[in-house]
N, C-alpha and C positions, 0 to 999 in steps of 0.2 A: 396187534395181531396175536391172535391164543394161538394157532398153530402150527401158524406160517409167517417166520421173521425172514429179514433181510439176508439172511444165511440159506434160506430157503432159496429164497432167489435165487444169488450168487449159487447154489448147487445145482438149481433147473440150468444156469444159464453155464454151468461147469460142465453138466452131461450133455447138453447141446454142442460144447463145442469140441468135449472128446469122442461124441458119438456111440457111449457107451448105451443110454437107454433110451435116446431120444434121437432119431434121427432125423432133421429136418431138411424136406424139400430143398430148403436155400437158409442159409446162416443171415442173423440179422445184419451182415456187416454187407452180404450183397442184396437184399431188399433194400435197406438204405440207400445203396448208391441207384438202385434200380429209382424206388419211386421220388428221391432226391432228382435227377437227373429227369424223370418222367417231367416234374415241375416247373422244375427250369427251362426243357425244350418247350410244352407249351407254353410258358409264359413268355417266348421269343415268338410267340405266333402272331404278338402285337405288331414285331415290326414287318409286317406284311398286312396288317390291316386286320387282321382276323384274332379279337381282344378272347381269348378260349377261357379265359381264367378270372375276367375281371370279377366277376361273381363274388371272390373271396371276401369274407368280411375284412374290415378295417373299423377300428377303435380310437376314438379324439378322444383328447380333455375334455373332461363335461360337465357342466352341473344341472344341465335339465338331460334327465337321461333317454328322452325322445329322439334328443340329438347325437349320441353316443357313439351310434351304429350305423354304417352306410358301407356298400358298397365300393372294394378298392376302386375300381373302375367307375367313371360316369354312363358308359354306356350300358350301364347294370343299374342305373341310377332307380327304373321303375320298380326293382325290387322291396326297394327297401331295406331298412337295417338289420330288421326280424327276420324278410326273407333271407337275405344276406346270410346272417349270422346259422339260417337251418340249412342253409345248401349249402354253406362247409363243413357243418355236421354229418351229413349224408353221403356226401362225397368222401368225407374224410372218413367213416364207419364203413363204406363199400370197401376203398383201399386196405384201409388195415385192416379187416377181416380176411379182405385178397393173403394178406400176409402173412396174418395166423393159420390159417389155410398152408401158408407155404412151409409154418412153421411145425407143423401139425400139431397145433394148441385147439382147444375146447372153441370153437367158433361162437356157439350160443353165450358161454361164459364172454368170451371175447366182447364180443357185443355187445352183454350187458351191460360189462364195464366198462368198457369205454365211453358208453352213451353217459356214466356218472362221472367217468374220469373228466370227459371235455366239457361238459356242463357248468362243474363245481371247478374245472380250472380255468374255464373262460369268465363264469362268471367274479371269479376272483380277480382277472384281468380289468372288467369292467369296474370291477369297485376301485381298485387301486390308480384308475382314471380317472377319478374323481376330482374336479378343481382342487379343494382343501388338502387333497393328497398330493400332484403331480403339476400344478403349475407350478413356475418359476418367475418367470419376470415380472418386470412391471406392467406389462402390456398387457401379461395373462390377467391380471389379481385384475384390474381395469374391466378387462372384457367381460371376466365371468362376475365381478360385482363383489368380488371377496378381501377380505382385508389378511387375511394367514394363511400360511400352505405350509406342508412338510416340503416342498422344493422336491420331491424326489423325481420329477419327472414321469410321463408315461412310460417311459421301461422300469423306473425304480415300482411298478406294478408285479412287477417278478419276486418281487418281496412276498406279497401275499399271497400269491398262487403257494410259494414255498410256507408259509405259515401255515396258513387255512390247512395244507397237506400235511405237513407233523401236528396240526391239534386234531387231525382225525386220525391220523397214527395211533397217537398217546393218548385220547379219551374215547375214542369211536373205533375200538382194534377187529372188530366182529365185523362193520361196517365195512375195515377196510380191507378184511379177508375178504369178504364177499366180490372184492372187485380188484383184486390181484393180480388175473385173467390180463388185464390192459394196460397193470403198472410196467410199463416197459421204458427207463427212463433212456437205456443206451440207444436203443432203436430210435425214440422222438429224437434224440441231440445229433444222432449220425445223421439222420435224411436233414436235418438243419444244415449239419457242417456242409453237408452236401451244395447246398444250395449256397451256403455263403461263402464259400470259393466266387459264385459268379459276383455277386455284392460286394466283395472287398475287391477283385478285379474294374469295377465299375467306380469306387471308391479311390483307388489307389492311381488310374488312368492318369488322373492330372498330377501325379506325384510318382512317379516311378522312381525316382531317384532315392524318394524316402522307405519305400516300397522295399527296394532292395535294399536298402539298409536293414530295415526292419528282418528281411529274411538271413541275411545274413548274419545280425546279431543274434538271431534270433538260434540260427543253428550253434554258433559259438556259444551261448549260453546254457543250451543243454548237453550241449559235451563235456560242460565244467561240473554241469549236474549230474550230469550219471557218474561222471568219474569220482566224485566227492560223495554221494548223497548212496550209493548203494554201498560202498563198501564203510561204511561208518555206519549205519545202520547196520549191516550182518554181524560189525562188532560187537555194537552195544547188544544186541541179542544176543551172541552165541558169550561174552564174557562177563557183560554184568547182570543179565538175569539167564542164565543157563541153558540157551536154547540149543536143542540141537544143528546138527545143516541142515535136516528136512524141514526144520520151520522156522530156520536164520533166514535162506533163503525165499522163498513166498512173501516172508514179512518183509524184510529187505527192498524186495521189487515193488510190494504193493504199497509201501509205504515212500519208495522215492521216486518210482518211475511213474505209473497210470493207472493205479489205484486195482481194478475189480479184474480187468483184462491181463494185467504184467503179471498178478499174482496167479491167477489163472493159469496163464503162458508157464512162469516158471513151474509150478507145481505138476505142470506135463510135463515139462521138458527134462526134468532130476526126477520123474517118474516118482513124486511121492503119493500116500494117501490120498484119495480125495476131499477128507475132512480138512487136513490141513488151508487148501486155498478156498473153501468155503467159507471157514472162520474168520481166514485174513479177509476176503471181500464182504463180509459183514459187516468189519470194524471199518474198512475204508469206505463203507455209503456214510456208517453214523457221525465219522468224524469229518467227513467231506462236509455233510450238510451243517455241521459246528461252522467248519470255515467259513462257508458260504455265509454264515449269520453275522461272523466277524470281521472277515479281513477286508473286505471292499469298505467298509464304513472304519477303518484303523486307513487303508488305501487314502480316504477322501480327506481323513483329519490329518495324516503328516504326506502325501505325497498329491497334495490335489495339485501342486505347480510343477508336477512330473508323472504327468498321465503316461505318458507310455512305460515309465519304469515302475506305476501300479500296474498295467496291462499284462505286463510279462511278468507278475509276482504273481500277479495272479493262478498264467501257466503253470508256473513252475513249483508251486504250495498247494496248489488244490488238487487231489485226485479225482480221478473221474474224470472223462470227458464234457458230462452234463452236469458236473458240478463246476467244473473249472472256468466252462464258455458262459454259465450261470455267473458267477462270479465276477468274471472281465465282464456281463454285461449290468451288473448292479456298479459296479465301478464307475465303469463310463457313464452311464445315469448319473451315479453322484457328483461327478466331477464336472461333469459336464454343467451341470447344473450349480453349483459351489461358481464355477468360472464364469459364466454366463454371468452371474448375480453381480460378480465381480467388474463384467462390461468385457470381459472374454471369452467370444463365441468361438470354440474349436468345430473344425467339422463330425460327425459324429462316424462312428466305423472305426478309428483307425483303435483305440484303445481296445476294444473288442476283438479287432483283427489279429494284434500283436500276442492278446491271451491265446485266440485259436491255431494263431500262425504255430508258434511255441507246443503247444498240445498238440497239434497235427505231428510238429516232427519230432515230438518223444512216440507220438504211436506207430509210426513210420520203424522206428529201432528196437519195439519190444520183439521180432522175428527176431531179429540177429540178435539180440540181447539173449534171447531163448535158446538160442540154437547156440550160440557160447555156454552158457551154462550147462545146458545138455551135455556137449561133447566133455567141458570137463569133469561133469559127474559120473556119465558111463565111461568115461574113459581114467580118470584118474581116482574117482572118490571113491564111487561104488562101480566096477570095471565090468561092464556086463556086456559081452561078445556078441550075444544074439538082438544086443537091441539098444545098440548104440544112435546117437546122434546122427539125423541124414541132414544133408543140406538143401534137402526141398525143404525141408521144416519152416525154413526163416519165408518161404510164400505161404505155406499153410498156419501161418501164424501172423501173417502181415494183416493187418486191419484193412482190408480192401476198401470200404469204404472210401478211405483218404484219396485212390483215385478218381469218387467222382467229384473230390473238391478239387482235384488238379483239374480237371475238364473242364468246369465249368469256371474256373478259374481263368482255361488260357483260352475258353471260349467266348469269355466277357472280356478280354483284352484282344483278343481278334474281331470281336465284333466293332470295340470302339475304336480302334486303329487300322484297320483293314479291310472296311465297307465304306461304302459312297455315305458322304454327309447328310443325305434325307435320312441313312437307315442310321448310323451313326448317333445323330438326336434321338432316335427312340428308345434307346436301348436303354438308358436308365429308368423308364417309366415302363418301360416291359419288365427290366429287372425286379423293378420296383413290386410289381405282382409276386412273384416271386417269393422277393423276400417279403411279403405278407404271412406269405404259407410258412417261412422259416422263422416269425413271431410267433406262431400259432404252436408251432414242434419248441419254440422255447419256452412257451407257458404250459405244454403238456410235461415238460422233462422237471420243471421245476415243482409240479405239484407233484409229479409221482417220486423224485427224489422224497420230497416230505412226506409222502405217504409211506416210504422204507424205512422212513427213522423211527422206528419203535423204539424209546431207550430201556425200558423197560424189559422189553423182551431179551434185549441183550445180556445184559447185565443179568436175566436169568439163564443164559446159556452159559453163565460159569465161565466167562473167556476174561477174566479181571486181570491176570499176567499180561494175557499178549494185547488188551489194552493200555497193558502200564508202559509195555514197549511203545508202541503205538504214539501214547499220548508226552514221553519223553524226548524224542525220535523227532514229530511232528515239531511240535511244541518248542521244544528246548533247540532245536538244531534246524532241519529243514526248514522252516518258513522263514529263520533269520540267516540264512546260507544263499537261501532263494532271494532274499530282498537282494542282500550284498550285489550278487552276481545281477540283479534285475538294475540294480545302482551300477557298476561296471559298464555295463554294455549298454542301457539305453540313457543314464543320467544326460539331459540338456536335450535330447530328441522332443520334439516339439511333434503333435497334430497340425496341419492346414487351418489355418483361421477360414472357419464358414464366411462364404464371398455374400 
């Protein structure tokens, strides 16, 4: 990018949510839940008969690519795969233009890019389902006639979307200015989460008892992390590279708590500069997307016989929302697929689930986490009378989003427990639409992740201190504090053996 880096971003998406020069109709965190939620209720319109969504594309293993592409649905079956695949283009370009409309961004821009965003992310999708890429068993290499495969399975596809998107970053920067407009990775990964409340509800039905465990280590586990992970971090800044409190704390949050949003949150809340949580949420896309490259495949080679306690490492080390659910889902692909080979079929979801469960409820605590810092800063650091700390804050700072994963969450466990048996059986093949559309918002978040990673650009914005932070902090502390505690609480937790 020559003009507009990751920092850039991170600024639009900083005056967006102080309201200073952009005021949008509706913030991304409630178009999420809105067309999240929109998803999901049609996609229950199967259990009454009336399939409103099968249309969605859906993507196999493939080695003759005629076969690639069909329709989720059979009763969409006359479309086609090409149909298929252009009427979720069109549908999916109406809606988010609906949004940027809501957002009040460049419609035309909007448009444009996204018509290249989903293109070049879906078609990365297709390549990376390619037999020689994403079989695994015996049964596949048999079927499709091949004798090698990289084993990564069809989600280890989420690789390339994420590649393909930093080598247009890092050799195509003009290219990927031109289409900015649509890099919106929070927004694809929120209307995800959205939806995958109902899926890991549909997932978890035959296992609650695991279910709850998982939530509840899941919360024990971030309490041990904020209590450890922020305040050794504000150290290592404020005493061994000399930072002050206006940029101990943003790095601090941004760096242990949710990466672009916490840093964000804090940098209102101690009412610092605006540059300050612009720079930290630049560093946390670039190094977000590092992790993503690294840790699920470090996850697959020492913790493949402890998939849930890569799941929640996942959480817990990766910032970003859409780098993190990225991440727990290249994991579960490898693992899945490492065990499979091995002649242990896990069921799939629950690895994935444990990373999101975990991210859901550290963004659940960056209001109150804000609203704490607020009050101590106007009230004790820098004591300022007229413009102290309120306690509506910790709602105007709560990630709204997350309650349309609770809905759709204890909407998919009422639907499977508390409807007559005809409609009961349907639910996970309505789900299942669904979570079509929530593969489709994981492949757009992981190509425009890599389309932020300019490294280049960074590293010309002069910010090489508060990456040294950054890459010590991460590096050196957090992500072996986060394994520890992901060993604590989930070591022995086993996924359901697929029946």
């Amino acid at each position: 990018m020559t003009e507009t880096s990751t920092a850039d971003w991170a600024a639009a998406n900083l005056k967006r949510a102080d309201n200073v020069e952009i005021a949008p109709r509706l913030s991304e965190d409630w178009l999420s839940l809105i067309i999240g939620l929109a998803i999901f209720v049609l996609a229950l319109g199967a259990l009454g008969n009336s399939d409103i969504i099968g249309w969605v594309v859906n993507t196999a293993v493939w080695n003759d690519l005629g076969r690639a592409l069909a329709p989720v649905s059979k009763a969409y079956a006359s479309l086609g795969g090409v149909g298929a695949l252009l009427a979720t283009f069109v549908a999916l370009l109406v809606v988010l233009s609906l949004a940027a409309v809501a957002l009040k961004a460049n419609v035309g821009k909007f448009a444009a890019g996204f018509t290249a965003v989903f293109w070049l992310a879906y078609g990365s999708w297709i390549l990376g389902n390619y037999a020689n890429f994403a079989a695994v068993t015996p049964a596949e290499y048999q079927r499709f006639g091949i004798t090698w495969s990289l084993g990564l399975t069809n989600e280890g596809a989420y690789i390339f979307a994420l590649v393909i998107g930093l080598l247009i970053a890092n050799f195509a920067p003009r290219f990927a200015e031109a289409i900015k407009d649509a890099v919106r990775p929070e927004l694809y990964i929120k209307i995800a989460i959205v939806i995958l409340g109902g899926v890991f509800a549909v997932t978890a039905a035959g296992k609650l008892n695991l279910a709850a465990s998982v939530l509840a280590r899941g919360i024990a586990a971030i309490v041990e992390a904020y209590l450890i992970y922020w305040a050794v971090i504000y150290f290592v800044a404020r005493k061994w590279f000399g930072f002050n409190r206006e940029w101990a704390a943003p790095l601090a949050s941004g760096i242990s708590i949710c990466g672009v949003s916490a840093a964000i949150a804090t940098g209102g809340a101690i009412r610092s500069r605006p540059l300050i949580p612009v720079l930290v949420s630049s560093l946390v896309v670039i190094f977000a997307c590092v992790e993503v490259l690294i840790l699920p495949f470090l996850a697959k080679t020492f913790l493949g016989h402890e998939p849930m306690v890569a799941g929640a490492w996942m959480g817990l080390s990766v910032k970003t929302d859409g780098a993190a659910v990225a991440a727990g889902g290249i994991a579960e692909a490898l693992i899945l697929a490492q065990n499979a080979a091995e002649g242990v079929k896990y069921q799939p979801g629950w690895i994935l689930g444990t990373t999101t469960t975990i991210k859901v409820f550290i963004d659940v605590f960056i209001g109150i986490w804000a609203f704490v810092l607020g009050y101590i800063w106007t009230n004790h650091i820098n004591p300022d009378t007229r413009n102290k700390a309120k306690a509506w804050e910790i709602w105007e700072r709560f990630p709204t989003f997350i309650l349309g994963f609770v809905l759709t969450l204890l909407a998919g466990l009422y639907l499977v427990f508390a409807t007559p048996a005809d409609i009961a059986a349907k639910v996970p093949a309505a789900v299942g639409e669904a979570n079509t559309f929530r593969v489709i918002f994981f492949i757009l978040t992981f190509f425009s992740i890599g389309l932020l990673s300019n490294f280049k650009r960074l590293w010309e914005e002069g910010i090489g201190k508060l990456a040294a932070v950054y890459f010590v902090c991460l590096f050196g502390f957090v992500i072996w504090v986060g394994l520890l505690i992901s060993w604590l609480f989930f070591a022995g937790v086993k996924p359901p053996l697929a029946s």
